[in-house]
C-alpha positions as MATLAB code, in Angstrom:
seq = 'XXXXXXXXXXXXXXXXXXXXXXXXXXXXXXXXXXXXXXXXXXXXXXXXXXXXXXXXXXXXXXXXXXXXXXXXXXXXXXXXXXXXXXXXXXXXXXXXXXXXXXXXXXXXXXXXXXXXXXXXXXXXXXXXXXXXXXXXXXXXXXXXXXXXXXXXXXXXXXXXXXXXXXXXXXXXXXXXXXX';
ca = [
    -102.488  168.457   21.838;
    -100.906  170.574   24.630;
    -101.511  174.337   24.829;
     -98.705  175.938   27.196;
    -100.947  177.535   29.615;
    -100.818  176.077   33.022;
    -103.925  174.150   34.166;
    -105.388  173.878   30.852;
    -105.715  170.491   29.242;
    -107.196  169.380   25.640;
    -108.117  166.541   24.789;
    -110.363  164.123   22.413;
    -114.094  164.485   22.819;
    -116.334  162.541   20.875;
    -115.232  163.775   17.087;
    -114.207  167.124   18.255;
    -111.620  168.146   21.363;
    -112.452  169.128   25.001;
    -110.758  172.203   26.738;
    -110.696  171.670   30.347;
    -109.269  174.681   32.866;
    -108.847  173.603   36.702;
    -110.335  176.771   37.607;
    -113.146  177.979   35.513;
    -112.297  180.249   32.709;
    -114.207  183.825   31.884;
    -115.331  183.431   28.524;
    -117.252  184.964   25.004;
    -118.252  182.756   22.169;
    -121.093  182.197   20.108;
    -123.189  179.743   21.642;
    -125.689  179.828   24.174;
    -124.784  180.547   28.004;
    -121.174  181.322   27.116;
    -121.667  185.246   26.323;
    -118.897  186.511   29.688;
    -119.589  183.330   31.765;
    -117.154  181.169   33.781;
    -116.858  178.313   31.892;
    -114.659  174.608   33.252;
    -114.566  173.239   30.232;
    -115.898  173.635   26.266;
    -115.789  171.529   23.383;
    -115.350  172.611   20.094;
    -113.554  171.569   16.573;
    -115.873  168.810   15.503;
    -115.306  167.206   12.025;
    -117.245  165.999    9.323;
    -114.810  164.712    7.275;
    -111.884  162.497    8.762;
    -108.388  163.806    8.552;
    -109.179  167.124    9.744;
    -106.566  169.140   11.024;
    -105.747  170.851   13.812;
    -103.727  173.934   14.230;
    -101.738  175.010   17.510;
    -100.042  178.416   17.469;
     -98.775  179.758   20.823;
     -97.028  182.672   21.747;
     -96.389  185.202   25.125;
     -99.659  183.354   27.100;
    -101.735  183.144   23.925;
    -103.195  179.951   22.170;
    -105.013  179.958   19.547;
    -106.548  176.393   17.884;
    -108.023  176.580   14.767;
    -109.665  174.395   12.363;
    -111.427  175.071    9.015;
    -113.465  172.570    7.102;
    -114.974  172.457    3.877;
    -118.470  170.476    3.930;
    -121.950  170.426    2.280;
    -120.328  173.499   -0.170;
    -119.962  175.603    2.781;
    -116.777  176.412    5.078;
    -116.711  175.691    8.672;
    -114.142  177.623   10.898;
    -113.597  176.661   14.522;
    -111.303  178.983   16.533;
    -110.200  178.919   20.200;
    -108.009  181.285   21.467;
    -106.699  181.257   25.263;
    -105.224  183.916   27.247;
    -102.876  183.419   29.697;
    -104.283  186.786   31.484;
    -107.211  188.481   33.055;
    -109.036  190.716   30.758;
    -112.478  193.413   31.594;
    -115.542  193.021   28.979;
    -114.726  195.397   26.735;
    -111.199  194.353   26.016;
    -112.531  190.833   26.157;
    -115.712  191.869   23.357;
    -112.309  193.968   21.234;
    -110.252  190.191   21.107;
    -113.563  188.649   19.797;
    -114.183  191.418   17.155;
    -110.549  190.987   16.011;
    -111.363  186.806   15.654;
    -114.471  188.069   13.361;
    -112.502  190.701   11.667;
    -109.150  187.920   10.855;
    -111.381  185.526    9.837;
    -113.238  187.129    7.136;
    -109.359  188.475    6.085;
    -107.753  185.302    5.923;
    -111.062  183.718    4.555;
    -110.760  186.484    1.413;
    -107.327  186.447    0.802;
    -107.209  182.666    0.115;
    -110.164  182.650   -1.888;
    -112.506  180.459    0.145;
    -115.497  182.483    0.066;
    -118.433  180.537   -1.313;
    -120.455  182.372   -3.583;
    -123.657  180.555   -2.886;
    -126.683  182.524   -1.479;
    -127.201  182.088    2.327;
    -129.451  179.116    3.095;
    -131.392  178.147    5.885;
    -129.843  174.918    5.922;
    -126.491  175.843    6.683;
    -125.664  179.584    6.217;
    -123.193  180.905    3.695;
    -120.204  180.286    6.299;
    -120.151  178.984    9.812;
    -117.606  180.274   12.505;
    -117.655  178.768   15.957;
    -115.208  180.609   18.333;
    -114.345  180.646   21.896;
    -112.448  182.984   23.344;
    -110.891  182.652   26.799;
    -108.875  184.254   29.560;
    -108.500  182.954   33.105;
    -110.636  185.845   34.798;
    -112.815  188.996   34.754;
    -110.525  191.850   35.538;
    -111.517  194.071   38.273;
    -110.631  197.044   36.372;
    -110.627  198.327   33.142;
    -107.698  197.544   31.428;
    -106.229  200.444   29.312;
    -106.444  200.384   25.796;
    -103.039  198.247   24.711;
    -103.017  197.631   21.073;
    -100.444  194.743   21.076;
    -102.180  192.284   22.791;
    -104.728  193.240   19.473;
    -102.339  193.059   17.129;
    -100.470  189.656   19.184;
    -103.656  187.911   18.573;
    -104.644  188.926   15.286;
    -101.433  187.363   14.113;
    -101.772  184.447   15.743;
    -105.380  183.592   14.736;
    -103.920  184.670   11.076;
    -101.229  182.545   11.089;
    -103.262  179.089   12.403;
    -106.107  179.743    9.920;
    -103.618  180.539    7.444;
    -102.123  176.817    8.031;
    -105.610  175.412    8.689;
    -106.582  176.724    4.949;
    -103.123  174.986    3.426;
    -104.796  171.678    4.645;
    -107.611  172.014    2.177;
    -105.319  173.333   -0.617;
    -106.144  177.219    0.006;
    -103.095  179.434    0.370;
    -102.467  183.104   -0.054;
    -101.258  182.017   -3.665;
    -104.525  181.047   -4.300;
    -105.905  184.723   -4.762;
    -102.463  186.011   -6.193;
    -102.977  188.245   -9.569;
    -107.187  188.098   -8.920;
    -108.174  191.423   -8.774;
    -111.684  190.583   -9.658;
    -113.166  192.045   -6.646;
];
């Protein structure tokens, strides 16, 4: 898989894929050390099942991967999204919150919300996601609601494809107004 964003590779890893940057990329996700940390390299979109996957979607300096896996009677969602840009905190902590916020739309509109009661085993529904730009902006950047709106269609349309793999589609939901 090739993202077209200079200087950053991907690449197998184990059952999962490696993201490598030549320099180190400023990052948010939610795992451990990686809350606004220069970051080389992360791995992410491990499988359980063979045959999953992967979505590309690129557009304007933005990449998003995404993956979505149905296991154990739970879903798992894996999303990386590069920036081809520098971005400060806050703007950076907005781009996550818009990740959260697409999931859990996407997630709802093609029905794969599992009804089950959260366990300790494996939670109700796991998201991994990464989100990366190549630097810390020395300033704040104003408020520009396209780059919000740029990625919140992106990440929409490569979960939207990663659901199709396991049969989920906007159709899904069509005519359920049980809600």
């Amino acid at each position: 898989m090739d993202v077209n964003i200079e200087g950053i590779t991907v690449s197998k890893h184990d059952n999962g894929i490696l993201i490598k940057s030549e320099t180190p990329l400023y990052m948010l996700a939610n795992r451990d050390n990686f809350d606004f940390q220069y970051i080389s390299e992360f791995d992410n979109h491990y499988y359980n099942e063979l045959g999953l996957k992967r979505v590309l979607v690129e557009r304007n300096g933005i990449s998003v991967i995404s993956t979505v896996e149905f296991f154990e009677n739970k879903f798992f969602t894996n999303i990386s999204l590069l920036l081809d840009v520098e971005l400060d905190n806050i703007t950076l902590l907005n781009v996550y919150r818009i990740v959260t916020e697409t999931i859990s739309t996407v997630s709802w509109q093609v029905g794969a919300i599992s009804n089950d009661e959260l366990s300790n085993k494996l939670g109700n529904y796991y998201n991994m996601i990464y989100v990366a730009c190549m630097g810390k902006s020395d300033k704040i950047i104003s408020f520009d609601i396209s780059l919000y709106y740029e990625v919140k269609e992106l990440v929409e349309k490569a979960l939207t494809n990663s659901f199709n793999y396991l049969g989920y589609s906007n159709e899904t939901n069509k005519g359920d107004t049980n809600g």
